[in-house]
C-alpha positions in Angstrom: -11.3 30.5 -18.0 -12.5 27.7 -19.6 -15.1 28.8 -22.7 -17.3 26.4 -22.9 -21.5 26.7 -22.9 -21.9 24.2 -19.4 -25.7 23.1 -18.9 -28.1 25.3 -16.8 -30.7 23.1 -15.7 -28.2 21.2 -13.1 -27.6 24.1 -11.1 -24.6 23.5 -8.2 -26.3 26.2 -5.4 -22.8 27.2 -3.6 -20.9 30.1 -2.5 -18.3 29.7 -5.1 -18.7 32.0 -9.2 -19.2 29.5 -11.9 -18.6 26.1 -10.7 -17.4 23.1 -13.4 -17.9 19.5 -12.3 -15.5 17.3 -14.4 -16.1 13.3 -14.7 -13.2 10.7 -15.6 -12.5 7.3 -15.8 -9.7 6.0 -16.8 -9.0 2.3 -17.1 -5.9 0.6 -16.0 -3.1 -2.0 -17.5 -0.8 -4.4 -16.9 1.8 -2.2 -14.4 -0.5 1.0 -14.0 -0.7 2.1 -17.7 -3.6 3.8 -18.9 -5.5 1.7 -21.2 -7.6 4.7 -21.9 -9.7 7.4 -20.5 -13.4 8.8 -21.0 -14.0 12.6 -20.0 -15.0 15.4 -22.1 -13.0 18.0 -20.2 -9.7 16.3 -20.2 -7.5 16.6 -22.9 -5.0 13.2 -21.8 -3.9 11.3 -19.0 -0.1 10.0 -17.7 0.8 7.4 -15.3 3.7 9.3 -14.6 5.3 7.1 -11.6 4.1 4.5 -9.5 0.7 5.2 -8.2 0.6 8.6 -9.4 -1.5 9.6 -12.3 -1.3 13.6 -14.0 -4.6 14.6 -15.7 -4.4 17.2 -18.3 -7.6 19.5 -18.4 -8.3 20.8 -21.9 -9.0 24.5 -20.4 -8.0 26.5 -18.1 -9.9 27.2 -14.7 -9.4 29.9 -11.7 -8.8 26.7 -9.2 -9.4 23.4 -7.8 -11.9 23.5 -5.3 -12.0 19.5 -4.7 -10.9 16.3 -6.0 -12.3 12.8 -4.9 -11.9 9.8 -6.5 -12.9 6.0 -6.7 -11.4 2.2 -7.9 -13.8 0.0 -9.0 -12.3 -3.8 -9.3 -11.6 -5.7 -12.3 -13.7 -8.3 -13.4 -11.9 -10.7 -10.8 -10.1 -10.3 -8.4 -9.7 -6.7 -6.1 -7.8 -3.2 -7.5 -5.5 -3.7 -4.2 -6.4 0.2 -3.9 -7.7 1.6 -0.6 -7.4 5.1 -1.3 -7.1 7.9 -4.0 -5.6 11.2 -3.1 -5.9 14.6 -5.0 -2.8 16.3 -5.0 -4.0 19.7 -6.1 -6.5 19.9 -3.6 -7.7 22.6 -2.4 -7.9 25.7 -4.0 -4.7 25.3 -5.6 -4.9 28.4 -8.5 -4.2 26.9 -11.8 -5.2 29.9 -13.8 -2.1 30.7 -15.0 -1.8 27.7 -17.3 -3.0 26.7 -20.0 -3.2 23.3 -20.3 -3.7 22.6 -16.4 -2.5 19.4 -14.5 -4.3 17.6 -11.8 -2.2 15.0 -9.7 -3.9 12.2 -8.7 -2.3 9.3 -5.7 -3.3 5.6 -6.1 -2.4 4.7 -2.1 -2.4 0.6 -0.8 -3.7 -0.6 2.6 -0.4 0.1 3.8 -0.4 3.5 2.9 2.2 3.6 -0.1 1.4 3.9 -3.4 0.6 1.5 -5.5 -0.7 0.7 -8.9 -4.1 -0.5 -9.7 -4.5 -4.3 -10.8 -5.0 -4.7 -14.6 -8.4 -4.4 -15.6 -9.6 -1.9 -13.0 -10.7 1.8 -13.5 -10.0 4.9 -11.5 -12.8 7.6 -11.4 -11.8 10.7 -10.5 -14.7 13.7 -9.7 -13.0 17.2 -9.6 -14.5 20.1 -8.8 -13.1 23.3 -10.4 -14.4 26.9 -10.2 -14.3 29.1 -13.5 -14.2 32.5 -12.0 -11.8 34.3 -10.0 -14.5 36.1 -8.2 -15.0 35.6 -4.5 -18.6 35.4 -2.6 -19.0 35.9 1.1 -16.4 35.5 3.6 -14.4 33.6 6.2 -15.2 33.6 9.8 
């Protein structure tokens, strides 16, 4: 679990132990390359293939309970992205490892993947739980 001292006055109220919101945004090259990245969570980011990103969390957490992300444009011009797909999604147990990955799809209007026109930036919101504890239950 990740050992960090996370904020109190924001509570999340949900039915999931010790919840961990993590922000990035990473900003895209020529070809898909990440330019760079702002989070304070994750430790680096990889375009590893066309249209697929790998984020690299700096701690380890019980799970992924959601990822959800965003393209906003460059400058000029559109991103040519329509869609951006978690691939860890959900509850995928990452526990085990210590430097967790979180896959991340870059999709076109035609449903393929695709990278991101230069100058545009991928925001990716994903929602991790830091306990392995369970509340309430499935009907």
């Amino acid at each position: 679990m990740a050992n960090r001292n996370f904020a109190s006055g924001g509570k999340i109220y949900m039915m999931h132990v010790s919840p961990v919101l993590v922000d990035c945004t990473i900003q895209i090259g020529a070809s898909g390359v990440v330019t760079s990245f702002t989070s304070s969570l994750v430790a680096s980011v990889a375009h590893t293939s066309t249209g697929v990103y790998t984020i690299t969390l700096q701690d380890p957490y019980s799970s992924v309970l959601s990822i959800s992300g965003s393209m906003q444009s460059p400058a000029s011009g559109l991103s040519g992205i329509v869609a951006v797909e978690g691939q860890n999604a959900p509850n995928t147990n990452i526990s085990s490892l210590t430097a967790p990955t979180i896959a991340v799809k870059t999709l076109s209007d035609a449903d393929a993947l695709a990278d991101p026109a230069s100058g545009s930036a991928l925001t990716v919101l994903m929602l991790l739980s830091n306990s392995q504890t369970k509340v309430g239950t499935s009907i």
